[in-house]
N, C-alpha and C positions, 0 to 999 in steps of 0.2 A: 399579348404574345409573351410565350414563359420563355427567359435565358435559358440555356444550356449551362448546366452548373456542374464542375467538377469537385469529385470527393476527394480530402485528401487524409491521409491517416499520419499521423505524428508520434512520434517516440519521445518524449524526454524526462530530463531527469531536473529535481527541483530539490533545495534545501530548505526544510520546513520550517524552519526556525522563526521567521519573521512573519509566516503566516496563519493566518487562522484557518487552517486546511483550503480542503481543494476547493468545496463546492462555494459557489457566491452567497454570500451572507451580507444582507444590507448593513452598510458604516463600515465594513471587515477588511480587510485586504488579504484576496483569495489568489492563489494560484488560476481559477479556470476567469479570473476580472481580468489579470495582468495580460491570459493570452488570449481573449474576448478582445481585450482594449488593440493591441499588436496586430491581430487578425482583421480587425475593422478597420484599423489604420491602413493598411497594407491595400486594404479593397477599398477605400475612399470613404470608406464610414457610412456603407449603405443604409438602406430603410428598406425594412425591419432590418438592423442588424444582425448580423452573420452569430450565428450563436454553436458555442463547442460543446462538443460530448463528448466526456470522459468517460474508462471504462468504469470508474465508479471514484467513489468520494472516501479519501483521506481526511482524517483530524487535525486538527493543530497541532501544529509541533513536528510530526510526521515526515520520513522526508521519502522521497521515489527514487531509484536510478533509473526506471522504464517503465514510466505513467503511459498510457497512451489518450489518444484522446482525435474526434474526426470532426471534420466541418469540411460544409459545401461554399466552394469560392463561387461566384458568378461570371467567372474567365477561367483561362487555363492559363498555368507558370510551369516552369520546369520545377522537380522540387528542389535542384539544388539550387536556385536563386530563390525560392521559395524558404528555404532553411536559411540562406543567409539573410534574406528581409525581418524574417522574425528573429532570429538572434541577434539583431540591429535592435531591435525596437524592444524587445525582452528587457529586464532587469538583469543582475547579473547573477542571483539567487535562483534560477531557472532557465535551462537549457537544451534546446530541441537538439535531439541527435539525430535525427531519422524523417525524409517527408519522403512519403509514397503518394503514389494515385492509387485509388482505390475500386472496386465497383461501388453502385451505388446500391448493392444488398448491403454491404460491409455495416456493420456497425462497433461500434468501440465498446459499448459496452455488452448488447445481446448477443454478438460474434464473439467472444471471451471463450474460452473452455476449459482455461487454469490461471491461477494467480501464485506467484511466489514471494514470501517475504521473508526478512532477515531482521533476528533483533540483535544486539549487540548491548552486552552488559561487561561494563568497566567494572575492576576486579581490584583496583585500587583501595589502598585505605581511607585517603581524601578524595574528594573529587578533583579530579585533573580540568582545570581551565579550557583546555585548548579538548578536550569531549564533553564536556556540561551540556552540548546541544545534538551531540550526535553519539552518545550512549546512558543509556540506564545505570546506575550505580548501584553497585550493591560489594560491600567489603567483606561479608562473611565468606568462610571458607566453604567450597562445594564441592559434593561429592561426586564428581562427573559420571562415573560410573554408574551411577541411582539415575540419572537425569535421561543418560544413554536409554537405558531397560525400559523407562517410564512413557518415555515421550513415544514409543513402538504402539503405547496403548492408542494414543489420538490415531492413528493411519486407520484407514477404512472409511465404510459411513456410520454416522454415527446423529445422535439426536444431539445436540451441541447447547442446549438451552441454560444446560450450568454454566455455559459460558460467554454469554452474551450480558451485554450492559442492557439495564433499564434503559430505555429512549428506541429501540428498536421497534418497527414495523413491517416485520418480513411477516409470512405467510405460512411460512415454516421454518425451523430451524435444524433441518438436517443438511451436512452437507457432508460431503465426502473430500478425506484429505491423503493423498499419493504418496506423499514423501515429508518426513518430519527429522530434522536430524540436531542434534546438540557436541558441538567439537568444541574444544580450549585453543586457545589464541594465545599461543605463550609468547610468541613477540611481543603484541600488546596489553597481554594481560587482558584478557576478555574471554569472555563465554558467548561463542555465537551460535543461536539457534534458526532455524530454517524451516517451514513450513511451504508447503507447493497443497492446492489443493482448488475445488471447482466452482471454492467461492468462502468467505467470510462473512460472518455475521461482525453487529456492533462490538469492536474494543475484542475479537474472541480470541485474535492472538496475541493482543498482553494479557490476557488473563491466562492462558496456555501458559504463557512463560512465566507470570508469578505461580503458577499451582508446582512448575517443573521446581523453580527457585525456591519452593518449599521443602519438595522432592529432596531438593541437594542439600539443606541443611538440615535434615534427618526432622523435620517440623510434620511429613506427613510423612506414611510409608512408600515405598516403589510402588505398591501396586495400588496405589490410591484411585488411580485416573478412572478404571474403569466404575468403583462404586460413585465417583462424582460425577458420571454421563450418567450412572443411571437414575441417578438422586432426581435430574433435571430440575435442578433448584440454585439459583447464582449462589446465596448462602452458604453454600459448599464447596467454592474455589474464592470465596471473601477478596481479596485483594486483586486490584490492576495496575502491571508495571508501566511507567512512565510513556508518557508518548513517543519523548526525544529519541530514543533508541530502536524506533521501527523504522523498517525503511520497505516500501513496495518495488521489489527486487526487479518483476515483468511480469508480462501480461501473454499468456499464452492464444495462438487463435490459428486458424485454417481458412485463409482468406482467398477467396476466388481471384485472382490478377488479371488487369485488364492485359 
């Protein structure tokens, strides 16, 4: 006799710093183990274990405000005592902000239809202590202006293979990106860039923002972007900026409610 299983969808936000990204990696301490272990705890540590999906897998270092991520309980909870079980049991580096019930078409990651990230690059001359884990450093001067004009070229769809890291197994790499925008942070002295798009290949938005970060210190010209899409050759955006200064902003979707 099969349980009746309820689906539920989760929101939260994690600080990358202490882990070796999202997905489970054996000996590693992952974000999708810490709320695998929390969720199992919660349902009595069924067999086969209650196992979660995220909408997709972050790096080390990497951090989220609105990861999402579903699993099927084998009862039903409300979510708000469901939100407070696992932010009991969570560590204090990751934080569920959000439990829904969901249908059971829903999925976390093939239910997706945009992703937005934010990098954030510290503008200081030393590096600042208290952001070493939660921004990219870079002291030279930039020319915001170039990086504005530049970054207009990524929006659309485009073949993106100059931009992806070696280790990648996708099928293709074209994806299409909605909104790309680069602002100054003069409170804190930062360069925050912004990317919303239908999806990401391996490492493609630090390398996006080192090709910009070249942009701005006159290293390439403004209209570089389009001859290095068409290169489709990594060889031609050479550098990727640091993990610590990405953050998976949300996760866009169109989900049926029960």
């Amino acid at each position: 006799m099969n349980e009746k299983k309820t689906r539920y969808k989760i929101t939260f936000a994690y600080d990358g710093s202490n882990f070796a990204g999202m997905q489970v990696q054996p000996h590693q301490r992952t974000v999708e183990l810490v709320l695998t272990n929390a969720v199992n705890k919660i349902a009595k540590k069924p067999q086969p274990p209650i196992a979660i999906i995220a909408s997709g897998r972050t790096d080390a270092k990497v951090h989220a405000l609105g990861q999402v991520a579903h699993f099927d309980l084998p009862f039903t909870i409300k979510p708000t005592a469901l939100l407070k079980a696992l932010n009991s049991s969570l560590p204090l580096d990751v934080l569920v902000k959000k439990v829904e019930v969901v249908t059971d078409e829903f999925h976390a990651r093939y239910s997706a239809h945009h992703k937005r990230y934010r990098y954030r690059v510290s503008q200081g001359e030393f590096v600042d202590p208290f952001k070493r884990n939660y921004t990219g450093h870079f002291k030279y001067p930039l020319d915001i202006t170039k990086m504005q004009v530049a970054v207009k070229d990524l929006i659309g769809e485009h073949d993106f293979t100059s931009f992806v890291a070696s280790g990648s197994h996708v099928k293709s790499n074209v994806r299409t990106i909605y909104d790309a925008t680069v602002v100054r942070d003069e409170a804190n002295n930062e360069i925050v860039l912004e990317f919303a798009g239908n999806g990401f290949l391996y490492n493609q938005v630090r390398i996006m923002v080192a090709v910009l970060l070249e942009i701005g210190t006159g290293q390439r010209p403004a209209n570089d972007i389009p001859r290095v899409l068409a290169g489709k050759d990594r060889q031609l955006a050479r550098w990727t900026a640091p993990a610590n200064g990405l953050y998976l902003v949300n996760v866009g979707y169109d989900i049926p409610q029960n």
